[in-house]
C-alpha positions as YAML, in Angstrom:
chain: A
units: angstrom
residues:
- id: 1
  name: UNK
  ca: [0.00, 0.00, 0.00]
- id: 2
  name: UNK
  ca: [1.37, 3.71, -1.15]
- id: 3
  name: UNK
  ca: [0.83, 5.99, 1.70]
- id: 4
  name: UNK
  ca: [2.07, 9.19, -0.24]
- id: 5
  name: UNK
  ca: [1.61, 12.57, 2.00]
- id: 6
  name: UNK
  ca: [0.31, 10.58, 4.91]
- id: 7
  name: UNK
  ca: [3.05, 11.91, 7.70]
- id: 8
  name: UNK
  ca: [2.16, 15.65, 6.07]
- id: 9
  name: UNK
  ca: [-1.50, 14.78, 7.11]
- id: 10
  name: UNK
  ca: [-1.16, 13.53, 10.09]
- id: 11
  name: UNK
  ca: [0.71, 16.66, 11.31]
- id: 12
  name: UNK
  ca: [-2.89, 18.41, 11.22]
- id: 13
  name: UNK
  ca: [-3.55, 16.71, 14.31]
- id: 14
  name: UNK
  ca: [-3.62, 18.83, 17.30]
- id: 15
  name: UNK
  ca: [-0.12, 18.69, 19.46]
- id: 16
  name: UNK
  ca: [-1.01, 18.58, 22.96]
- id: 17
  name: UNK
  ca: [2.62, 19.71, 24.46]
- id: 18
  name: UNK
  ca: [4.85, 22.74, 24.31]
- id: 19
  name: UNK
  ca: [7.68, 20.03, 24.89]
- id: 20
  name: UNK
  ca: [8.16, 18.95, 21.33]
- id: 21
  name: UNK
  ca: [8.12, 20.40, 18.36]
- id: 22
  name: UNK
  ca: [6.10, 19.74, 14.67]
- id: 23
  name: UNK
  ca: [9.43, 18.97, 13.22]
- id: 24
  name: UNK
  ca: [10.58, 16.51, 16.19]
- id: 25
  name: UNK
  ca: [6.85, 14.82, 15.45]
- id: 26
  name: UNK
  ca: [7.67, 15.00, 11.96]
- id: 27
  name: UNK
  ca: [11.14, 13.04, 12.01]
- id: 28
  name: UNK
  ca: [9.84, 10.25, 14.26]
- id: 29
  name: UNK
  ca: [6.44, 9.84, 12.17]
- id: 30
  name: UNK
  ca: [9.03, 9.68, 8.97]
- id: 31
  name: UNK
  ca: [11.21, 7.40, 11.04]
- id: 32
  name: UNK
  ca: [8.75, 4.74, 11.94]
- id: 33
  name: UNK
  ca: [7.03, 5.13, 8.41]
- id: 34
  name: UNK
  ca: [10.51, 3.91, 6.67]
- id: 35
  name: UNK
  ca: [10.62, 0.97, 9.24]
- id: 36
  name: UNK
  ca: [6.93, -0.17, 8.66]
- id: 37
  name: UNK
  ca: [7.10, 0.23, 4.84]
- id: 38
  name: UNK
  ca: [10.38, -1.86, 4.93]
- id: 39
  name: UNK
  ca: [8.65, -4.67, 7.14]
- id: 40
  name: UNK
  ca: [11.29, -4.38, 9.55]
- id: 41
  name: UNK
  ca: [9.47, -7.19, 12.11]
- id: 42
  name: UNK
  ca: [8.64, -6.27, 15.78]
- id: 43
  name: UNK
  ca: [6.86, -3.92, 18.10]
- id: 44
  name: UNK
  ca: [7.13, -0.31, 18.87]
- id: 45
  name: UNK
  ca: [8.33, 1.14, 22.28]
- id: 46
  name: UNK
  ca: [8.33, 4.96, 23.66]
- id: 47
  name: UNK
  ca: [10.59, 5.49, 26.50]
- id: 48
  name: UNK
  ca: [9.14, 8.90, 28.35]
- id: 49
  name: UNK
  ca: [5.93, 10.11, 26.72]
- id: 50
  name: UNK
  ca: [4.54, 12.79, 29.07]
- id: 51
  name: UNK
  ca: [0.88, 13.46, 28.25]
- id: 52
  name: UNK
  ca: [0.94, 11.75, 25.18]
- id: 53
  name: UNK
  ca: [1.72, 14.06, 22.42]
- id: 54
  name: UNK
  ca: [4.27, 11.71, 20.34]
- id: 55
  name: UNK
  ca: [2.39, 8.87, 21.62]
- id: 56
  name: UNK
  ca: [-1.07, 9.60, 20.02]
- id: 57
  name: UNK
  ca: [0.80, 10.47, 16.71]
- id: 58
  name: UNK
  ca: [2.91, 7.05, 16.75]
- id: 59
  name: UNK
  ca: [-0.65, 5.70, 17.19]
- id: 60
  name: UNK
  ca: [-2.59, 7.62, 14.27]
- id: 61
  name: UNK
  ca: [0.09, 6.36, 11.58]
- id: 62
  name: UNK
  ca: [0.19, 2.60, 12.57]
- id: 63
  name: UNK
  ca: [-3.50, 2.94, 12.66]
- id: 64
  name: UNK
  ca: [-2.98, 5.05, 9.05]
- id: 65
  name: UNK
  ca: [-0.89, 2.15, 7.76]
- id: 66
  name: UNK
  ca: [-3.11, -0.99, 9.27]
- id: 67
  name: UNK
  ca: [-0.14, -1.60, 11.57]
- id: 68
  name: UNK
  ca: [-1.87, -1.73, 14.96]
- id: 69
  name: UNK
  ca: [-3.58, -5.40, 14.85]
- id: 70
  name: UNK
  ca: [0.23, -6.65, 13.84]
- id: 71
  name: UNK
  ca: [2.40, -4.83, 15.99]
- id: 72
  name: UNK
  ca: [1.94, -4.15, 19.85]
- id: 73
  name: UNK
  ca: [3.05, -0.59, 20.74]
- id: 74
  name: UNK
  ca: [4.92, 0.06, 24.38]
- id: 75
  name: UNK
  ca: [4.59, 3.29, 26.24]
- id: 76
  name: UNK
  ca: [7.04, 3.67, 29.57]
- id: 77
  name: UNK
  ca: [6.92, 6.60, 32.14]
- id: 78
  name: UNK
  ca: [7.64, 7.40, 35.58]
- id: 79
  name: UNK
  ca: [4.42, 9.49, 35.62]
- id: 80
  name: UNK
  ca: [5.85, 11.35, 38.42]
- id: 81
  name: UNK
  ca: [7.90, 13.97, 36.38]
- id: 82
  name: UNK
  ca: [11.71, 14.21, 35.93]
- id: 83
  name: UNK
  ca: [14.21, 11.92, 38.21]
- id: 84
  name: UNK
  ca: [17.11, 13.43, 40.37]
- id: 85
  name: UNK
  ca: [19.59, 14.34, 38.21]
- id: 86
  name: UNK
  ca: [23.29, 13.21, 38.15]
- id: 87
  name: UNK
  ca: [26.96, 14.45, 38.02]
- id: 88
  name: UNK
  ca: [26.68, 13.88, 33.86]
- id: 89
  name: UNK
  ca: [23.46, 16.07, 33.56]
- id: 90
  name: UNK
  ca: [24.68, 19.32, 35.59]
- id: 91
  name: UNK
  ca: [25.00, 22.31, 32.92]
- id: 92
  name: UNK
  ca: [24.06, 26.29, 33.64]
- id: 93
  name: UNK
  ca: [21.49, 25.80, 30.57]
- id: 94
  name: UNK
  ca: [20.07, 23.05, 32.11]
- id: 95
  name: UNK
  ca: [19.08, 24.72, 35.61]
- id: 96
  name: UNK
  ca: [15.40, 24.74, 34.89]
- id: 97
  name: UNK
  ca: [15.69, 20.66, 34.53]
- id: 98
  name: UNK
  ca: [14.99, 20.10, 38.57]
- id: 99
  name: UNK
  ca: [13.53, 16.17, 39.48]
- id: 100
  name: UNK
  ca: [9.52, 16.46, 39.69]
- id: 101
  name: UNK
  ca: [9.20, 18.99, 36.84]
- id: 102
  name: UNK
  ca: [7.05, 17.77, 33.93]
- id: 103
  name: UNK
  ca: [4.25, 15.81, 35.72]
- id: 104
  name: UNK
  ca: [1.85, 14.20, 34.15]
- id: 105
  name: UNK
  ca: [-0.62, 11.41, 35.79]
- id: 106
  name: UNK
  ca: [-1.27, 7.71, 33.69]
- id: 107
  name: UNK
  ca: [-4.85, 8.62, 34.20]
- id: 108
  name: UNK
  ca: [-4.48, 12.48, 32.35]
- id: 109
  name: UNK
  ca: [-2.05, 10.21, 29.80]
- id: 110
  name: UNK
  ca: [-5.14, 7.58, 28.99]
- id: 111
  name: UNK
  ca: [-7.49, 10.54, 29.14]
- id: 112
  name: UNK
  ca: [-6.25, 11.99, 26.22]
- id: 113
  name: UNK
  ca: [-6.61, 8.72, 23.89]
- id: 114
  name: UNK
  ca: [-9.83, 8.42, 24.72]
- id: 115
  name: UNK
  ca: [-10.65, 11.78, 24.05]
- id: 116
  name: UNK
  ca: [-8.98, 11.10, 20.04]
- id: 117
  name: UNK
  ca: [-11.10, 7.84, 20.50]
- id: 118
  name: UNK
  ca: [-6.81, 6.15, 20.09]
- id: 119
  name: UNK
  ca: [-6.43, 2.68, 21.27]
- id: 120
  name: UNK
  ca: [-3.64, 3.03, 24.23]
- id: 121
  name: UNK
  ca: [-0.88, 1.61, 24.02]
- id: 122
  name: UNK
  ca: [0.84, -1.39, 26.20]
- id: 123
  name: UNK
  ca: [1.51, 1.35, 29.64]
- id: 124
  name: UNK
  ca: [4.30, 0.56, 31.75]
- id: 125
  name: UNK
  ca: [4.48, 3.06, 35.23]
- id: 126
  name: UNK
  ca: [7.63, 3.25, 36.57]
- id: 127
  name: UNK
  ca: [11.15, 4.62, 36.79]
- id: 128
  name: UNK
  ca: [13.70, 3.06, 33.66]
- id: 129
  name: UNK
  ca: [16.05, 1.66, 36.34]
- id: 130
  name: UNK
  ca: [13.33, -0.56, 37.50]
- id: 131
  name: UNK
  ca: [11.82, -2.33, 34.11]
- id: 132
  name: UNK
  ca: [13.38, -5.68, 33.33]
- id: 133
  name: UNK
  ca: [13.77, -7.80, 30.30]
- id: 134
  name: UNK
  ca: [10.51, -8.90, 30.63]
- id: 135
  name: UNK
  ca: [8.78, -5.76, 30.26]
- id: 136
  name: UNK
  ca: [10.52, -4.92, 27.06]
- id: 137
  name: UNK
  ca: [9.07, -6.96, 23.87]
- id: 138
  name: UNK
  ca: [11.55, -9.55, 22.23]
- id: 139
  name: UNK
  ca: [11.90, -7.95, 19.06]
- id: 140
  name: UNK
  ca: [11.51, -3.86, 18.53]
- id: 141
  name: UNK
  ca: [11.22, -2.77, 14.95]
- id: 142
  name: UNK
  ca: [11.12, 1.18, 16.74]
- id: 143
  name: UNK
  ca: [12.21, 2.83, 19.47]
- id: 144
  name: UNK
  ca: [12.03, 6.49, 20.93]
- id: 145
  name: UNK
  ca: [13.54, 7.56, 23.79]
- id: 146
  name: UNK
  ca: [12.95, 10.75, 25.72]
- id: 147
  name: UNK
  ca: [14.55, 10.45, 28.57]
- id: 148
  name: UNK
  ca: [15.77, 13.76, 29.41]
- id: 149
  name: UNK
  ca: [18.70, 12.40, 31.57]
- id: 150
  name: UNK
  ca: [22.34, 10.48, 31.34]
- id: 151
  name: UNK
  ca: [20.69, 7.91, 33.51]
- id: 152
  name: UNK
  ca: [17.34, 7.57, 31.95]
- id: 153
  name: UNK
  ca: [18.63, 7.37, 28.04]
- id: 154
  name: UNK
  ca: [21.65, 5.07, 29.36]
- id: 155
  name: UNK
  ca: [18.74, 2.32, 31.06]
- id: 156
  name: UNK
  ca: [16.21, 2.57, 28.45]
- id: 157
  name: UNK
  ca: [19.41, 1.82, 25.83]
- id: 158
  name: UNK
  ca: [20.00, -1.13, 27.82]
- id: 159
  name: UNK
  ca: [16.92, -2.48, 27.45]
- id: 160
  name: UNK
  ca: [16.36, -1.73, 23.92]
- id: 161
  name: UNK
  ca: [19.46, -1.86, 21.67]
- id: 162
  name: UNK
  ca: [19.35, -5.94, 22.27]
- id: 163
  name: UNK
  ca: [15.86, -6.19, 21.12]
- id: 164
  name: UNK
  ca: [16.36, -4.46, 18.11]
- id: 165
  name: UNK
  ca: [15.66, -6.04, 14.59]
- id: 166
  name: UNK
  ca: [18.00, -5.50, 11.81]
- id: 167
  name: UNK
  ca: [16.65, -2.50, 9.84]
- id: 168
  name: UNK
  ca: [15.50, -0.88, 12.95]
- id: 169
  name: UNK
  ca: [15.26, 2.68, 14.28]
- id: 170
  name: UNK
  ca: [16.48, 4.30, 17.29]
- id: 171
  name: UNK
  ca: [15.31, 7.93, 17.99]
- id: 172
  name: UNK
  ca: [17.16, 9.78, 21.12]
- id: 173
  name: UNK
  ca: [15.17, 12.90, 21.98]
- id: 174
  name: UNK
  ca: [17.70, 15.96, 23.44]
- id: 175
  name: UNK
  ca: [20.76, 14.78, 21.30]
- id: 176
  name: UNK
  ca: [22.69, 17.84, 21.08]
- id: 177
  name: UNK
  ca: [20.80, 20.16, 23.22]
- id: 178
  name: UNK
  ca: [23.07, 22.16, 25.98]
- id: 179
  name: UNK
  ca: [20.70, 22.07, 28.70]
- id: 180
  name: UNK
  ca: [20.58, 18.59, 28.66]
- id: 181
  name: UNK
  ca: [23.97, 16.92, 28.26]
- id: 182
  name: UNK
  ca: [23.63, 13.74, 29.74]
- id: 183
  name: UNK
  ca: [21.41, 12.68, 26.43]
- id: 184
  name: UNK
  ca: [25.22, 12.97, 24.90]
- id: 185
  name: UNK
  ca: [27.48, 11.27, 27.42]
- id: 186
  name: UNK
  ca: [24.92, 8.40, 27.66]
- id: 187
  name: UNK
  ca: [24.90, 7.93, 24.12]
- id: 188
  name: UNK
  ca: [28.74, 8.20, 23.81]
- id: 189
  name: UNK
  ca: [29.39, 6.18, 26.86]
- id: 190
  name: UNK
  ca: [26.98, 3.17, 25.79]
- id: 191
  name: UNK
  ca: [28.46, 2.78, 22.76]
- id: 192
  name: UNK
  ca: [32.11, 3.23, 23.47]
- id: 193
  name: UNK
  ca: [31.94, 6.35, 21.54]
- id: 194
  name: UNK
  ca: [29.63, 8.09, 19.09]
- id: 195
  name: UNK
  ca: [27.65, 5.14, 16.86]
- id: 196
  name: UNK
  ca: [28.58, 4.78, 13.26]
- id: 197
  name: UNK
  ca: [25.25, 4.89, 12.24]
- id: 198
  name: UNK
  ca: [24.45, 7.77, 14.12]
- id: 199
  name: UNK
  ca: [22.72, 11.23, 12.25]
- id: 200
  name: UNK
  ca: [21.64, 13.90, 14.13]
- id: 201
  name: UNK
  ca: [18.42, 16.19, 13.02]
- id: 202
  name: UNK
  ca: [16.17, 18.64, 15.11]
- id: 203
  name: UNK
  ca: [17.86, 17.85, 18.59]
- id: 204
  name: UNK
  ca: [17.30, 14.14, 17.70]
- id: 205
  name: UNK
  ca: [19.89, 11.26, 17.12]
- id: 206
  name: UNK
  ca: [18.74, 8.79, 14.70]
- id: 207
  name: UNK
  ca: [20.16, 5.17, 14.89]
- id: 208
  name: UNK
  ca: [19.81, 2.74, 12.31]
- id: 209
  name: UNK
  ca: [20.49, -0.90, 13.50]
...
């Protein structure tokens, strides 16, 4: 099936947050288009969706592309804001950053699918550190992660970058971005250095497996 224009008309949709952009939802609808229209196999995980703004777009193009009966879609969140941060995180820009900024409840998160009549995805509450294996799905065709944090990006990377299918996409929210730093150094120091595969677009690093 051709689905010519279809990111471009999803973007008509509402955005629900100030905390990303139409170009940020633009490069990870693009993203996960390219791995769906290659039939790169497995499911689709968000680490950190906040009220839901990336999440009910991820939603609207598997729906868009008959995707949602044949792949199960992951959403993981504290739900009670931003962590502590750590030594790697600490920049001047970043001061505004402080642990229990950007709340949002898993109730005001459901709310909002239900109000764009969405199917939800797969919810997982809790902090990174504390998921396991088995709440991550075998295989993961696409991943996001907005984890704000050195910490957060390094233990969602741990439990992704082993699932991943070949052909797969990694998306790193806050690549690049001076008040958060840590999105950097826990790239870097996963991967021994910066990935060969690595491109960088919009404050977002893009990883092709």
């Amino acid at each position: 099936m051709i689905h010519t224009n279809l990111v471009s008309s999803l973007l008509k949709q509402p955005v629900i947050s100030d905390q990303v952009s139409l170009d940020d939802i633009r490069l990870v609808l693009t993203n996960l288009q390219h791995v769906v229209e290659n039939q790169v196999p497995g499911d689709v995980v968000e680490f950190g969706c906040y009220v839901g703004t990336t999440s009910l777009f991820i939603r609207r193009l598997l729906d868009a592309m008959g995707e949602s009966s044949k792949r199960a879609f992951y959403a993981y969140d504290s739900f009670q804001g931003l962590p502590p941060k750590t030594r790697q995180d600490q920049s001047i820009a970043g001061e505004a950053f402080k642990a229990g900024e950007l709340v949002a409840s898993k109730k005001d998160f459901m709310r909002q699918f239900r109000a764009a009549h969405l199917q939800p995805p797969i919810v997982h509450k809790g902090w990174f550190g504390d998921l396991t294996d088995k709440d991550v799905p075998e295989q993961i065709a696409f991943a996001f992660l907005d984890g704000d944090f050195y910490q957060s990006i390094m233990d969602s990377l741990k439990l992704v970058w082993p699932r991943m299918s070949q052909g797969g996409v990694v998306l790193i929210d806050d690549y690049g971005r001076e008040a958060l730093p840590g999105v950097n150094r826990a790239v870097h120091d996963f991967f021994g250095g910066q990935p060969p595969a690595l491109r960088h677009e919009h404050n977002i690093a893009i990883i092709a497996t």
